[in-house]
C-alpha positions in Angstrom: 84.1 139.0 93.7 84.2 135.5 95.3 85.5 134.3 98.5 89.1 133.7 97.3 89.3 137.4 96.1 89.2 138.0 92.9 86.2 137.4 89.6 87.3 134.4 88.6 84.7 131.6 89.0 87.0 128.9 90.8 89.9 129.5 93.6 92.6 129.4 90.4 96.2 128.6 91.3 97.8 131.4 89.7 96.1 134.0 91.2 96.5 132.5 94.5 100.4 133.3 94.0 99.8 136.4 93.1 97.9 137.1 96.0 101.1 135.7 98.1 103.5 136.6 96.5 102.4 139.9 94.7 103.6 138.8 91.1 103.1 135.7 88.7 105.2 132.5 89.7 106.4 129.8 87.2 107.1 126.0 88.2 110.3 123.9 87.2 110.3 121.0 87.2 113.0 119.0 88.3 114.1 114.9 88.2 116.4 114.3 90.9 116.7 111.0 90.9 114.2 109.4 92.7 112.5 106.4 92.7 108.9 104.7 93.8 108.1 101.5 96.0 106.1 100.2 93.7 109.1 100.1 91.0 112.3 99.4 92.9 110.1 95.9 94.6 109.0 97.6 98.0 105.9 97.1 96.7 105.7 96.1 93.0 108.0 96.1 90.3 105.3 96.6 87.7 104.4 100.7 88.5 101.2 102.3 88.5 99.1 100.8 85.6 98.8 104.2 83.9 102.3 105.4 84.8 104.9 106.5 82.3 107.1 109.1 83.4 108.3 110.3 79.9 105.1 111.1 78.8 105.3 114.7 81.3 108.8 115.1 82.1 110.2 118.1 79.9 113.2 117.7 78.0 115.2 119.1 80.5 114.8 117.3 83.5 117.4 114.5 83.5 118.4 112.6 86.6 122.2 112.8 85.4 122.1 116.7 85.7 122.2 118.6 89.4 119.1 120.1 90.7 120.8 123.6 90.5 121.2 122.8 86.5 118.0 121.2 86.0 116.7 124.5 87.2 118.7 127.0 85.0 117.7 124.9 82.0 114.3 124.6 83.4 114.1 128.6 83.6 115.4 129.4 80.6 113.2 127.2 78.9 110.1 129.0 80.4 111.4 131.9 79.8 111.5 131.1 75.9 108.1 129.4 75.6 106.1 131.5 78.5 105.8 135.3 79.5 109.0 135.8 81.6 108.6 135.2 85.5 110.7 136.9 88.1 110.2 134.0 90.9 110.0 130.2 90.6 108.6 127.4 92.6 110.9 124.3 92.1 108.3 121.2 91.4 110.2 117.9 92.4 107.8 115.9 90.2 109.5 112.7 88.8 108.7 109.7 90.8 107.9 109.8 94.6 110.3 112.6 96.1 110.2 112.0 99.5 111.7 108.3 98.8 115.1 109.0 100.5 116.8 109.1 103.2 116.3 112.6 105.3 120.0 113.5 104.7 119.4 113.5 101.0 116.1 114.5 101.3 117.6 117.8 102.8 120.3 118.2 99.9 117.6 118.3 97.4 115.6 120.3 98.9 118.0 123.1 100.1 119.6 122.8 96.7 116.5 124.0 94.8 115.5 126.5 97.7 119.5 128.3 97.4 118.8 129.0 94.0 118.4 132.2 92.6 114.5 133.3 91.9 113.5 130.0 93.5 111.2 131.2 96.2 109.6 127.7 97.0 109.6 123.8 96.3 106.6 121.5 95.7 107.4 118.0 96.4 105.3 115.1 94.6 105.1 111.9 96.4 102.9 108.7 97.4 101.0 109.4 100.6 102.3 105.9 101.9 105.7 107.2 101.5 106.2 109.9 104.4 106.5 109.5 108.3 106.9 112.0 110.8 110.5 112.7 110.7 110.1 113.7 106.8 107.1 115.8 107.9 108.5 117.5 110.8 111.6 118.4 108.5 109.2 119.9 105.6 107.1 121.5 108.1 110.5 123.3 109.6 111.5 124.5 105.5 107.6 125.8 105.5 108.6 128.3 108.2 110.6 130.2 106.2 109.9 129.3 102.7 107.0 128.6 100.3 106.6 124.4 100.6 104.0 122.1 99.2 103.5 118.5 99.3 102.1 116.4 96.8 100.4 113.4 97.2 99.3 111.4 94.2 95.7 110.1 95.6 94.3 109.4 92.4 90.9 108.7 93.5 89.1 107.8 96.4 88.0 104.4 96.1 90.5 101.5 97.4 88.6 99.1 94.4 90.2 101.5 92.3 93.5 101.7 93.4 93.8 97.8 93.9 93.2 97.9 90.4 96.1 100.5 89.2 98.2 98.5 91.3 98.6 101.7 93.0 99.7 100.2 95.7 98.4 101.8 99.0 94.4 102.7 100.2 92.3 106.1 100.5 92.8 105.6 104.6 96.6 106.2 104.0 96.1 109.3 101.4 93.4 110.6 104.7 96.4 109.7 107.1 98.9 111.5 105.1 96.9 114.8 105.1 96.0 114.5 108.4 99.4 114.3 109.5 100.4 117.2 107.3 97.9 119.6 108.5 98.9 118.7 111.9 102.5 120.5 110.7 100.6 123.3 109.1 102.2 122.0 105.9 100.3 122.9 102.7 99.3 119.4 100.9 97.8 119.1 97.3 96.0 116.0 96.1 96.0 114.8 92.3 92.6 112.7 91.1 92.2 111.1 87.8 89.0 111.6 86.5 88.2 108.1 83.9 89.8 105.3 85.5 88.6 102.0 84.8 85.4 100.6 86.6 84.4 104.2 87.6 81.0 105.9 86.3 80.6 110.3 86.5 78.9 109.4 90.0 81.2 107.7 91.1 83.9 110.7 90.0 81.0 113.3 91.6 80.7 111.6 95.4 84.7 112.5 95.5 83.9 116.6 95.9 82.1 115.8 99.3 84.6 113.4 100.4 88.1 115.3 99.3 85.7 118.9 100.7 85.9 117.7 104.2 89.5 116.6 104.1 92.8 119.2 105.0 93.3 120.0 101.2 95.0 122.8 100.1 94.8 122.5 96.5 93.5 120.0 93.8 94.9 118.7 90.3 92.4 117.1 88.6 93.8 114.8 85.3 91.9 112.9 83.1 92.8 109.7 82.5 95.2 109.3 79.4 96.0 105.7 78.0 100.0 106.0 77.6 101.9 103.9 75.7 104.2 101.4 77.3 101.9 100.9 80.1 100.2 98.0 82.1 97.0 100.8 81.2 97.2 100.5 77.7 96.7 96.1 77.9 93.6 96.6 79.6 92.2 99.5 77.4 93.2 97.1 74.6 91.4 94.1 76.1 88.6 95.3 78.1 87.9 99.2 76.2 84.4 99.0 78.0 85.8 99.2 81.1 86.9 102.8 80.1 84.8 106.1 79.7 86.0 108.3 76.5 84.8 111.4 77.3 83.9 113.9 74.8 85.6 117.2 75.3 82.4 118.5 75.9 80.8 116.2 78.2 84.4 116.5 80.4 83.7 119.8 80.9 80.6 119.6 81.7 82.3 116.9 84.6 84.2 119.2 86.1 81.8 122.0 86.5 79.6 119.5 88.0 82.7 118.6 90.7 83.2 121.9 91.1 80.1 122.7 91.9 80.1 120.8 94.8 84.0 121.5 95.5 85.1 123.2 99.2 85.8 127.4 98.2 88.7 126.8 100.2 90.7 124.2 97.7 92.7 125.9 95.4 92.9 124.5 91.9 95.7 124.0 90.1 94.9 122.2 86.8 91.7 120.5 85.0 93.8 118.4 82.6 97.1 116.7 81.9 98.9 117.0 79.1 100.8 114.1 77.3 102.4 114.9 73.7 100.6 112.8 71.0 103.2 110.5 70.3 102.6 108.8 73.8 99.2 108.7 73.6 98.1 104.6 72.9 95.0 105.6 71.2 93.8 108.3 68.4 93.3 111.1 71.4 92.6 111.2 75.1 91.2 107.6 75.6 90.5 106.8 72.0 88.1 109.9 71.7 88.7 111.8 68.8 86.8 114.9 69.5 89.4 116.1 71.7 92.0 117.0 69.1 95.3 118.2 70.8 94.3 121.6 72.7 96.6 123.0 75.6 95.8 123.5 79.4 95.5 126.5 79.1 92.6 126.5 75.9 90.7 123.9 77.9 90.7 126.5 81.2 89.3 129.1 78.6 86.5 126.9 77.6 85.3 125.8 81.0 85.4 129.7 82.6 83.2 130.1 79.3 80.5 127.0 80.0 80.4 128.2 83.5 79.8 131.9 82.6 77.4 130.9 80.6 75.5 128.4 83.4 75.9 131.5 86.0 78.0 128.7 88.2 81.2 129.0 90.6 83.1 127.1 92.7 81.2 125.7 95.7 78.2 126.8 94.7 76.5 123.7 95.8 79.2 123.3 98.5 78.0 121.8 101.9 79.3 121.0 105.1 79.2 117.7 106.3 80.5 115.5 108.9 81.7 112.0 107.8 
């Protein structure tokens, strides 16, 4: 058995609820409605580079419905495809969900958390996009309810970032976590694993830097060329720029992170998933090899590769100071 309790060989999400919460929890997602900086001309008009927000919104989550509907659909919709859940986590995903004023901030919010099953919220957002009113409000909810913050760092490198047009630096991701832990609020991080300009070492140096940050869990996505996308011209015009990794040799990536990954992180996912008909190349990044396999398949074959290699989570884990 490892540190986080159980014989699986990395801190898995899903049995981290069940160690909470006694049972198996589902996310729904919702869209209520918000907005980003770098759409509405705070920042940019022109989005993220690799940003699409059809591509993972499920067909239920429309803007036009309430929360409270979005989540009935949302439920029985998991209750169709997936094993039936008893409690629910509502995942305020669309957009950057802390882009409001607190008074409708706290509508949202207390919408999702009256519902029925709903035992929690997640709340995606931009890590330039909370101060410490928003905080100190979130960090009140946590008292009393499951809450998670999300903040889209994406990687760790500000060369990077400039060049998504993401819009804001690693210092304000660092901030925004800082601040969070500060309120004892639980804060994920996403990374994209593939971006342009950015070798596997490159990818690798980010387990020590994110290990010494206040990070509660980690979704890792690789990077997917979308249609409709600022991302999709410059795979087009510069495809060198871009690694297509093999399924195999992504896997063998994120055993490597792992590797070196803080015990303490929780993780969450390994890969996105966008349906083919987004997708601006044959597969994931123009590589073929992947063929279309679910989350869940590609979780299977990296809990293989890594029984296989005798390897865990933080096995190569250190402490530093930075």
């Amino acid at each position: 058995m490892y540190i986080w309790g159980n014989n699986r060989r990395f801190n898995a999400f899903p049995n981290y609820c069940v160690k909470v919460f006694g049972e198996r929890l589902q996310k729904v997602t919702i869209d209520a409605g918000f907005t980003c900086p770098n759409r509405d001309g705070a920042l940019s008009t022109d989005g993220c580079y690799y940003c699409n927000n059809d591509a993972f919104n499920p067909s239920y989550c429309n803007a036009q419905k309430s929360v409270s509907q979005q989540l009935k659909e949302g439920i029985d919709f998991l209750n169709v495809r997936y094993k039936k859940a008893d409690k629910y986590l509502a995942y305020f995903q669309a957009f950057t969900n802390t882009y409001k004023p607190l008074h409708e901030l706290k509508k949202n919010y207390n919408e999702a958390l009256s519902f029925p099953s709903v035992v929690g919220i997640i709340i995606g957002t931009r890590p330039d996009c909370v101060n410490e009113e928003i905080l100190d409000y979130i960090s009140e909810l946590s008292r009393n309810y499951y809450v998670q913050i999300e903040y889209g760092v994406e990687t760790c490198f500000d060369k990077t970032l400039l060049c998504i047009n993401r819009g804001h630096t690693f210092a304000q991701s660092v901030k925004a976590l800082k601040m969070s832990a500060e309120r004892d609020i639980k804060a994920g991080i996403h990374l994209i694993f593939g971006l342009p300009g950015e070798t596997p070492d490159d990818l690798l140096s980010q387990a020590d830097i994110i290990s010494e940050l206040p990070v509660h869990s980690l979704k890792i996505h690789q990077l997917q060329v979308v249609k409709d996308t600022r991302m999709e011209i410059l795979f087009k015009k510069n495809p060198d720029d871009f690694i297509p990794f093999t399924r195999d040799a992504y896997i063998e990536l994120v055993i490597s992170f792992v590797e070196k990954l803080n015990p303490d992180i929780i993780i969450d996912r390994f890969a996105g998933e966008v349906p083919p008909r987004f997708l601006a190349g044959p597969s994931i990044m123009g590589d073929t090899s992947w063929g279309f396999i679910r989350n869940d398949q590609l979780i299977q074959m990296i809990e293989k590769r890594m029984a296989e290699k005798d390897t865990w989570q933080g096995k190569y884990f250190e402490k530093r100071s930075f």
